[in-house]
TORKETOR-707522 format. One record per residue (C-alpha): x, y, z. Coordinates in steps of 0.1 Angstrom, whole numbers, padded with zeros to 4 digits, always signed. Layout:
TORKETOR-707522
XYZ
...
end
This chain:
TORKETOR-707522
+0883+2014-1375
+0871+1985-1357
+0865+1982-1323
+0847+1947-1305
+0845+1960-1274
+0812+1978-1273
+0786+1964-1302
+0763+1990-1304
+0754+2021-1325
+0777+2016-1357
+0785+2035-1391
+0804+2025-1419
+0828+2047-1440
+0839+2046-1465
+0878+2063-1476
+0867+2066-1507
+0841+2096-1494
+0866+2112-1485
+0884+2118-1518
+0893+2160-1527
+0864+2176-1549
+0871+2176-1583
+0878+2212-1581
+0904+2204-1552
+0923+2178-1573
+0922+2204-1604
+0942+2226-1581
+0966+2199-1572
+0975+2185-1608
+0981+2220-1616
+1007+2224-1590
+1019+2193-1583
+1013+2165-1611
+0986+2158-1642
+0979+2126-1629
+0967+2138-1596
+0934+2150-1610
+0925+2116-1609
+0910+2100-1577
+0925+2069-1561
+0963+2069-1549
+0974+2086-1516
+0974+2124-1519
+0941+2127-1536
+0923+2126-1500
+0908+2150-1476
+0930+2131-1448
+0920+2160-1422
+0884+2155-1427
+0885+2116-1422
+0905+2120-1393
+0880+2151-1379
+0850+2126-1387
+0861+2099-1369
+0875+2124-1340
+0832+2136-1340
+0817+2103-1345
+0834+2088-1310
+0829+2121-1290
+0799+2142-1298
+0773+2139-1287
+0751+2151-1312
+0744+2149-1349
+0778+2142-1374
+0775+2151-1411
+0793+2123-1426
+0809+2131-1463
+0795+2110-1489
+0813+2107-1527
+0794+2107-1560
+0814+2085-1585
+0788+2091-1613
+0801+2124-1611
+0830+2123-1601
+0828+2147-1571
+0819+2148-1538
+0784+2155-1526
+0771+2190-1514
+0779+2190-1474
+0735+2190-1477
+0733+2157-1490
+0759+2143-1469
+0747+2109-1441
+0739+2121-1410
+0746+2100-1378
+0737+2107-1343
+0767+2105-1323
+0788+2092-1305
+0790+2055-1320
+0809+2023-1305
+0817+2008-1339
+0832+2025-1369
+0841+2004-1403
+0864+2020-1427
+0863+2002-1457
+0881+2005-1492
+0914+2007-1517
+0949+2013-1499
+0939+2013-1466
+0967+2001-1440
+0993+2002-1471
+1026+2014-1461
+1056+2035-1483
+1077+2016-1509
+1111+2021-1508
+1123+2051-1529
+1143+2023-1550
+1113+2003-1559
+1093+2037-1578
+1123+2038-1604
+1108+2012-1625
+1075+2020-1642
+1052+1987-1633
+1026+1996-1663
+1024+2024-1697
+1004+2050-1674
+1041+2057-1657
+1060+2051-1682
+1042+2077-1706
+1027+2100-1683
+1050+2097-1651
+1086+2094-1672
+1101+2112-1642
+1082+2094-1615
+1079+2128-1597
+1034+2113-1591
+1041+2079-1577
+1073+2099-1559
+1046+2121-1546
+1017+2092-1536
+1045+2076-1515
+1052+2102-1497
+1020+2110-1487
+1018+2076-1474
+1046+2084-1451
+1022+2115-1441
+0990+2122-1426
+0977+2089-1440
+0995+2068-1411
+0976+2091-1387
+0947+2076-1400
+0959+2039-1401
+0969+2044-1365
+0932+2047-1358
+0922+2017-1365
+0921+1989-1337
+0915+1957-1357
+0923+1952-1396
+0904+1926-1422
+0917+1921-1455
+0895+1907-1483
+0926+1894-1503
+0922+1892-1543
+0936+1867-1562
+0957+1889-1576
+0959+1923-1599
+0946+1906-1631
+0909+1906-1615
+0906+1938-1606
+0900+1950-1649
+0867+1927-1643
+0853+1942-1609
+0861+1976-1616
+0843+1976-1653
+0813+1953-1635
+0810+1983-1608
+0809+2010-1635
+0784+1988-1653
+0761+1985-1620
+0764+2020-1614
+0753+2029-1654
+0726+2007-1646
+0711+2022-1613
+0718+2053-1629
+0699+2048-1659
+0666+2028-1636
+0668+2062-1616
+0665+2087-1643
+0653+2067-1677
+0686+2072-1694
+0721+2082-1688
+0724+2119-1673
+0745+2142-1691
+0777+2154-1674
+0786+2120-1655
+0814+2104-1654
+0807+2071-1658
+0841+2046-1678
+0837+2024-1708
+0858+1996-1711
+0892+2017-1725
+0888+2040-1698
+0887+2013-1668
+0911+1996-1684
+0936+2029-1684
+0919+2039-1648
+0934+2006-1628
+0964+2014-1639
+0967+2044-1616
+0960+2018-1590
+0987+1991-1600
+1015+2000-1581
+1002+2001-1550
+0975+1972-1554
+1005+1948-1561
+1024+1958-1531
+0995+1958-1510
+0988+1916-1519
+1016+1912-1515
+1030+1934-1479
+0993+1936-1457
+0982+1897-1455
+1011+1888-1428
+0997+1924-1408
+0963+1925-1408
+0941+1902-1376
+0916+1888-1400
+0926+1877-1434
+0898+1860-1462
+0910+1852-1497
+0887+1857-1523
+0887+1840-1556
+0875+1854-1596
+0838+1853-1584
+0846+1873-1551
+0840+1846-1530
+0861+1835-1494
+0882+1805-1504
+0901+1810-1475
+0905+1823-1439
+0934+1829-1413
+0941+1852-1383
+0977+1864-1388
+0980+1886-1361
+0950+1875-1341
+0937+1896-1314
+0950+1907-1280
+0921+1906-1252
end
């Protein structure tokens, strides 16, 4: 959520603190799908809390307890270790993975795009699920938003590199900040990103290819992350 009108107090979010505990997403792969124990596509977000976050952070006027997400552990932080923000704030940037993506047709989910669906998800009754949750409460949330940006990868193929060069960066702080791995993370070797993006295919690849024509602000990135490029598709309304 953007807005340019008033610079002032800001925050940034991000959707992936708002993911479902690890207990919450247990509960879900028992009753809905395996797969959705596993953070990342639509349906494994606390959609109500983002939208009852931002609702508090342009309205109260007061202190907002801002969820945060521990990756390490896969899990979200205790509600006492969660940002606080004094309220209310004139910008808010919502930042991360699948935000402003849209449903696929039904037709397009019968073809498995990678081995995660075909093995785990023969029946596509998961990615049948993630799409309809995108036809959900998760367009209330992209409603909020006033202006989109789009930091466009070059394509699926470099997202194996960043994701195991995060993990590595996060082993690493996590190792400075204690002397050596904790027991009990969750922290991804190199098999385990490599079968992790894979939950993320689908809709990665329909994102580069459906959001760059949508969003107001669009930068193309290259390998190294960097802009290469830099349009204004739908430019902005004053």
């Amino acid at each position: 959520v953007l807005s340019a009108l008033l610079p002032t107090a800001a925050v940034a979010l991000s959707i992936d603190d708002f993911y479902l505990t690890r207990e919450q997403r247990r509960q879900l792969a028992e009753s809905v799908h395996p797969l959705l124990a596993t953070r990342g596509v639509p349906g494994t977000h606390d959609i109500s809390l983002a939208l009852d976050t931002l609702a508090q952070l342009g309205r109260t006027s007061t202190e907002v307890a801002v969820p945060r997400f521990d990756k390490s552990r896969d899990d979200r932080f205790p509600s006492q270790h969660w940002s606080r923000v004094s309220a209310p704030v004139s910008v808010v940037v919502l930042e991360g993975w699948c935000l402003g993506v849209t449903a696929q047709d039904d037709a397009l989910l019968e073809k498995p795009v990678n081995d995660l669906e075909r093995i785990d998800d023969s029946a596509g009754k998961w990615r049948h699920y993630a799409n309809q949750q995108l036809r959900g409460d998760y367009q209330q949330l992209w409603d909020k938003v006033d202006i989109w940006v789009m930091l466009r990868a070059p394509g699926f193929s470099a997202v194996y590199d960043w994701r195991l060069e995060q993990e590595r960066k996060l082993a690493a702080l996590m190792s400075g900040a204690h002397g050596s791995p904790q027991a009990g993370n969750r922290l991804m070797d190199e098999g385990a990103v490599a079968r992790f993006i894979q939950f993320y295919q689908r809709l990665t690849v329909h994102a580069l290819k459906e959001l760059p024509p949508q969003v107001h602000f669009l930068y193309e990135l290259n390998n190294e992350r960097r802009i290469v490029a830099g349009s204004c598709p739908r430019g902005i309304s004053h």
